[in-house]
C-alpha positions in Angstrom: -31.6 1.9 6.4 -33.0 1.4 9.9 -34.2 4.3 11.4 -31.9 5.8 14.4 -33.2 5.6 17.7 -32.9 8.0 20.5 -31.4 10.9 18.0 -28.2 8.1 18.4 -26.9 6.9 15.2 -24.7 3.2 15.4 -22.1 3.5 13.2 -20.0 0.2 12.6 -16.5 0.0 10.6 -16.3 -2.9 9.4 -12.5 -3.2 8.2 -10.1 -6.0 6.5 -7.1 -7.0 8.6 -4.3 -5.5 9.0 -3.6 -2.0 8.0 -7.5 -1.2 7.6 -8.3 -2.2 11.0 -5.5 -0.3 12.3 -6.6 2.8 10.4 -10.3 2.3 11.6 -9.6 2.0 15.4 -7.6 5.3 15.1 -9.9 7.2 13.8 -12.8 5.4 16.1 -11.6 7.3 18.8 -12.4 11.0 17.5 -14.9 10.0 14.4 -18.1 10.3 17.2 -16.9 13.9 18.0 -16.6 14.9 14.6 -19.2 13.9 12.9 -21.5 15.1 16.1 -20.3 18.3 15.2 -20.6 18.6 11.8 -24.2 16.9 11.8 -25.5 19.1 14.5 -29.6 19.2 15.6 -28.6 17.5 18.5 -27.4 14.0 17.3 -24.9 11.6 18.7 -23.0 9.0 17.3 -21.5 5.7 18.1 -19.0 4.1 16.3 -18.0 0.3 16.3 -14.9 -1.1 14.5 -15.4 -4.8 13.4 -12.2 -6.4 11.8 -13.2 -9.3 9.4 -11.9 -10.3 5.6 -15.0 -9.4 3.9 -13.2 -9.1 0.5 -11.7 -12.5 1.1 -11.9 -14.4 -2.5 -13.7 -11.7 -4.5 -13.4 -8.2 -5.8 -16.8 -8.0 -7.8 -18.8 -5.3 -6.1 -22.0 -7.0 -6.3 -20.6 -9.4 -4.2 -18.9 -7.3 -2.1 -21.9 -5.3 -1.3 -24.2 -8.0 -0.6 -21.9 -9.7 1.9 -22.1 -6.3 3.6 -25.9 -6.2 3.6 -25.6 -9.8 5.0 -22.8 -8.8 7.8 -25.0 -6.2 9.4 -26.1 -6.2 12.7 -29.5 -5.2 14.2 -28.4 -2.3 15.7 -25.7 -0.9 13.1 -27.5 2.2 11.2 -24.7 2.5 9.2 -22.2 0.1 7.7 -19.3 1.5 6.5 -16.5 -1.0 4.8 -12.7 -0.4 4.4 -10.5 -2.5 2.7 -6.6 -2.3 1.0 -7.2 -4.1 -1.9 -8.0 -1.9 -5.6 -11.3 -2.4 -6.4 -12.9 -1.2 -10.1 -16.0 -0.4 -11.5 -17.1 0.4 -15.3 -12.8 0.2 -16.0 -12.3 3.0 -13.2 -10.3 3.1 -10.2 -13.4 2.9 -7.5 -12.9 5.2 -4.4 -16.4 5.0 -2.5 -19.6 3.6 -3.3 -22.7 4.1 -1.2 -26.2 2.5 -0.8 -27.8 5.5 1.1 -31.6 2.9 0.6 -29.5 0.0 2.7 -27.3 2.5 4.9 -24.0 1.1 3.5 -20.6 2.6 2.1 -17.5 0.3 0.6 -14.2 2.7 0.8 -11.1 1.4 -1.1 -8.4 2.8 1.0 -5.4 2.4 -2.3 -7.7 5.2 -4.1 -6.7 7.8 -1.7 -3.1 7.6 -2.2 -0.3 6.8 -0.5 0.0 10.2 1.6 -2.0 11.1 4.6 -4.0 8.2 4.3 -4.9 8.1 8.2 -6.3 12.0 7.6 -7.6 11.1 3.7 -9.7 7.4 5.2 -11.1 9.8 8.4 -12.0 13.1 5.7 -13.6 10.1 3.6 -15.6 8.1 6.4 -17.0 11.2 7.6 -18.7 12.5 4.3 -20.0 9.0 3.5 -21.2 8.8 7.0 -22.9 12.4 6.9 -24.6 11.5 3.9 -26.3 8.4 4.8 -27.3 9.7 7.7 -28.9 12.9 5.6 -32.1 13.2 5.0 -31.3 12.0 1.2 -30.7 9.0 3.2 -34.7 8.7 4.6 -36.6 9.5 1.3 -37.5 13.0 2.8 -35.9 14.7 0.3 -35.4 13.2 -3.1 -34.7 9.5 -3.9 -32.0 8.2 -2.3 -28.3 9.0 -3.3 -30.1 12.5 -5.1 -27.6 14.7 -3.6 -23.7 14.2 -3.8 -21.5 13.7 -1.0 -20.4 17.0 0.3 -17.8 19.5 -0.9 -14.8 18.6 1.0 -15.0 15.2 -0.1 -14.4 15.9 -3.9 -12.6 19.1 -3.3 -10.1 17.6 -0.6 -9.5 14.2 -2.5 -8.8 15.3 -6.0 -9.5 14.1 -8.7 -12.5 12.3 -7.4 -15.3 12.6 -9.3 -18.9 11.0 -9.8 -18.9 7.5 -11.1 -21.4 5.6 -13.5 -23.7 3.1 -11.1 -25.8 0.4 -12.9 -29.4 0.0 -12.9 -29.2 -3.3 -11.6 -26.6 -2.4 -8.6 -27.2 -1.9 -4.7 -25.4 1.4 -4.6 -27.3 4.4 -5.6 -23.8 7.0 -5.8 -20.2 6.2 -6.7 -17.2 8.1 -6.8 -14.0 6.8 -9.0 -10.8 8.0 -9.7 -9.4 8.1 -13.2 -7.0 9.8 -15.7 -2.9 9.7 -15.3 -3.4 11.4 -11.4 -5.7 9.1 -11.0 -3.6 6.1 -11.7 -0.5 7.4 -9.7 -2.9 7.9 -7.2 -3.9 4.5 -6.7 -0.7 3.2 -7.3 0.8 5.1 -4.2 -2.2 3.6 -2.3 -1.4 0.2 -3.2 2.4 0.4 -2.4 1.5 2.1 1.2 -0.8 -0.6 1.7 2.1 -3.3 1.0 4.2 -1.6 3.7 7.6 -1.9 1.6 9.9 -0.5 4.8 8.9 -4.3 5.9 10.6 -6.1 3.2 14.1 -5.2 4.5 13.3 -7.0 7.8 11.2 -9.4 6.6 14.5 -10.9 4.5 16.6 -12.0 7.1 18.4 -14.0 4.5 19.2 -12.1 2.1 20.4 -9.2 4.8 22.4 -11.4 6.3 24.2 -12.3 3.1 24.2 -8.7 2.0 26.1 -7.8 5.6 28.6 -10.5 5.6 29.4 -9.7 1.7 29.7 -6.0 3.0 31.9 -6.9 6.0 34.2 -9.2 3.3 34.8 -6.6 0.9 35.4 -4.0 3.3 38.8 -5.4 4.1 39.4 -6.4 0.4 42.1 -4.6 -1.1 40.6 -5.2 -4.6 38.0 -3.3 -3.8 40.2 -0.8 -2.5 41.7 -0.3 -5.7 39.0 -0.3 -7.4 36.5 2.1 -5.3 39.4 4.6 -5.6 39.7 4.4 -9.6 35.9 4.0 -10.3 34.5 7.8 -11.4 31.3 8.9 -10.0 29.4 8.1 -13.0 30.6 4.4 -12.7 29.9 4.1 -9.1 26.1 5.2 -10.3 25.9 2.7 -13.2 27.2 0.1 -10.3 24.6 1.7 -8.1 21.5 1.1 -10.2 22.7 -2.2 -11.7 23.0 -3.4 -8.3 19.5 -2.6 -7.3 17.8 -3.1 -10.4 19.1 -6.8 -10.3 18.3 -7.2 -6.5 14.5 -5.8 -7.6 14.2 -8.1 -11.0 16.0 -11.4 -8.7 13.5 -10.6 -6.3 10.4 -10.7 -8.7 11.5 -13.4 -10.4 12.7 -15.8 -7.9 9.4 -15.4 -5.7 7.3 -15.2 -8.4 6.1 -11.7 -7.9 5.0 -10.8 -11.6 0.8 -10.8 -11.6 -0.3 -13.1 -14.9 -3.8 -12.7 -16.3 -5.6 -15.5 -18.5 -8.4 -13.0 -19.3 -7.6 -10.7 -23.0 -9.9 -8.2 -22.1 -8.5 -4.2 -22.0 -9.5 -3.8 -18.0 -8.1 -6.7 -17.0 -4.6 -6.2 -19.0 -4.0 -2.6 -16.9 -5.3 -4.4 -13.8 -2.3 -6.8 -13.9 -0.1 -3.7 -15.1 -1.2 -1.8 -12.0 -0.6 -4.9 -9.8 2.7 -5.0 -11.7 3.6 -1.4 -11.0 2.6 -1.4 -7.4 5.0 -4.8 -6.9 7.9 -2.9 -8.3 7.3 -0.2 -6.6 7.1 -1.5 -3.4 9.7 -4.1 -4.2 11.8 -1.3 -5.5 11.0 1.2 -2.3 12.4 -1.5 0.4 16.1 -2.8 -1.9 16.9 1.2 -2.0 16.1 1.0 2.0 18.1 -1.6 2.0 20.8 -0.2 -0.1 21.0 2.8 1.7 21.2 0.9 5.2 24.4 -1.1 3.7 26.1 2.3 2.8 25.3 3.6 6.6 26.9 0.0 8.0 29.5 0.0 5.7 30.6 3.2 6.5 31.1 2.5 10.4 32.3 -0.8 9.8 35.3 1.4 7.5 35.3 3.9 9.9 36.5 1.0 12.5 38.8 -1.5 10.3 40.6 -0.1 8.0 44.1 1.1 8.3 45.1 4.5 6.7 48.9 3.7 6.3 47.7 0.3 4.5 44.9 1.5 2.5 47.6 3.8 1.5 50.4 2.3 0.1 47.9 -0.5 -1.3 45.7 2.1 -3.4 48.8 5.3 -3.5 45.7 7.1 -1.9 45.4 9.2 1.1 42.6 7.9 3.3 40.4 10.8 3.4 36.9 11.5 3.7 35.9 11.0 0.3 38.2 7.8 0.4 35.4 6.2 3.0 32.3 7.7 1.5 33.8 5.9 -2.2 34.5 2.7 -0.5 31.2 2.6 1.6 29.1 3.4 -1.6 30.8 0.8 -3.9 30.8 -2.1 -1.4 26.8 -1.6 -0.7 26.7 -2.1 -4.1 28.8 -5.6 -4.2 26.6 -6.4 -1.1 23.8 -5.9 -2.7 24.5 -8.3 -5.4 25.2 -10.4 -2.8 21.9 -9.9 -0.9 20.2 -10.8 -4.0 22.0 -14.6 -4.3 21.2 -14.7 -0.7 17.7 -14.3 -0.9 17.1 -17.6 -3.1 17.9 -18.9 0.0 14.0 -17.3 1.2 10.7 -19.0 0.8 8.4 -17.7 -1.8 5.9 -17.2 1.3 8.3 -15.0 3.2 9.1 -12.8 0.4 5.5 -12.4 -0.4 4.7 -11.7 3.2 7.2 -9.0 3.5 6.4 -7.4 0.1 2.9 -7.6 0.5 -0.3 -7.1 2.6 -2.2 -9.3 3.5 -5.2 -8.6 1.7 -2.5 -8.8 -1.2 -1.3 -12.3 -0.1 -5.1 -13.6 0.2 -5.5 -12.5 -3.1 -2.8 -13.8 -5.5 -3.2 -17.0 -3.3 -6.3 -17.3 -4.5 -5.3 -16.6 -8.1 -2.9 -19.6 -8.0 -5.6 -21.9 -6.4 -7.6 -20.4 -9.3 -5.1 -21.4 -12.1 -4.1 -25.0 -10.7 -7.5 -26.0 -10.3 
């Protein structure tokens, strides 16, 4: 690592698009503070944020790593990397891996779950930072990467623990997540970074369809009769149905479902975490979705419908309950209708509202990978 000049320490983020860059200019602002106080003796820092899709086409951290040592500028002491996308190590889920000989750190945002990730990425920045700027860092004291990151970082992030490094790799300390937390962990991580509340906007389709079904049924006195005769536990079967075939139209019309060619264990729960995570989020945005329809539904009742009518049509009063049955039972015919409407949506639309971009890159690459 170069040595810092003037008792100032250059610190550069260097962050993949999108969400990663948007979490590393936020906490630019307040990291040079921070870390100025927790260093103390004196020394300042300045930190850098450099957006750039260093993970583009790979997640082998070999790789990874020495596109960071090639990336760094002159007058960067410290390189520390952020991206959205799961990365593994030794059939763990990596979290941080640090080169304190080279100055550099590679976070994987997804390993610090899917709440307070803005607070979790800043917590995690500052004890990778703190330690390669130690003076485990300089060969001073010890070899390099002798002493662990420092208490907050494992005891904060739970379950993170110290993870197997290779004699033949650039990082000299690793942390991993790993057990059933672990997992679920990650998993949240991966469906924050898809962003799921974007799929209901990002299906303008499929919404509209799902609206104008909505609007239709509304004023159907079928489905008059009907909402008032269903029992709750049949308006929850019609509930669930409806989503789960929205979610399952949705996967399979766009082509969602990850496929691996390789037999190995690892890469069989890679594509079964992928797999997870695009439920999830998939998942996540149709109950949005579903949940928006009953709120429209209900106004658009509200307004239309006639109590007299309903009345003698269903030999039910219109009451309260009346509206909230009706609303709930037509979100779930417009949901069914919402999923015919978004075949009408372009593979690349779907993907770009279900997924990052990061994501997208990826499984791009995949099918580039398998047609070639």
């Amino acid at each position: 690592m170069r040595v810092p000049s003037q008792d100032v320490t250059v610190v550069a983020l260097l962050a993949d698009p999108d969400a990663p860059t948007e979490i590393a200019q936020r906490m630019a602002r307040m990291l040079p503070d921070r870390l100025a106080d927790r260093s103390g003796q004196g020394r300042r820092f300045d930190v850098e944020v450099v957006s750039e899709p260093f993970t583009a086409g790979t997640e082998d951290l070999s790789t990874l790593t020495r596109r960071l040592m090639d990336r760094r500028e002159g007058n960067w002491d410290i390189v520390v990397a952020l991206t959205d996308l799961p990365l593994h190590s030794h059939g763990r889920k990596l979290v941080v891996d640090l080169s304190h000989e080279h100055g550099l750190a590679l976070l994987s945002l997804p390993a610090l779950g899917g709440f307070r990730l803005q607070t979790r990425a800043r917590q995690a920045v500052e004890e990778a930072v703190l330690s390669l700027a130690g003076p485990q860092a300089t060969g001073s004291e010890g070899t390099p990467g002798g002493q662990p990151l420092r208490g907050p970082f494992v005891g904060r992030l739970a379950p993170i623990r110290p993870g197997q490094v290779g004699e033949d790799e650039i990082a000299d300390l690793r942390y991993v997540v790993s057990g059933p937390r672990g997992y679920l962990k990650v998993l949240g991580g991966m469906v924050r970074a898809n962003r799921p509340w974007r799929l209901v906007p990002g299906l303008s389709k499929a919404l509209a369809a799902a609206l104008a079904t909505g609007a239709v049924a509304t004023v159907n006195s079928t489905i008059w009769t009907l909402a008032t005769s269903l029992s709750t536990p049949r308006l929850v079967i019609a509930m669930v149905g409806s989503v789960a075939l929205m979610i399952g139209w949705l996967i399979v019309d766009a082509k969602l479902w990850h496929r691996t060619d390789e037999v190995s264990p690892e890469a069989r729960k890679r594509a079964a975490l992928y797999n997870a995570s695009t439920v999830m989020t998939v998942g996540i945005g149709v109950v949005v979705c579903y949940a928006g329809l009953v709120v429209i539904n209900l106004v658009w009742a509200l307004f239309i419908l006639n109590d007299r009518l309903f009345a003698s049509t269903t030999r039910t009063p219109l009451h309260a309950t009346e509206y909230w049955t009706l609303s709930w039972f037509v979100a779930s015919v417009a949901t069914v209708g919402g999923a015919l409407g978004s075949g009408l949506e372009s593979d690349e639309a779907i993907r770009a509202a279900a997924y990052s971009k990061r994501e997208q890159e990826r499984r791009s690459a995949l099918e580039d990978d398998h047609r070639d």
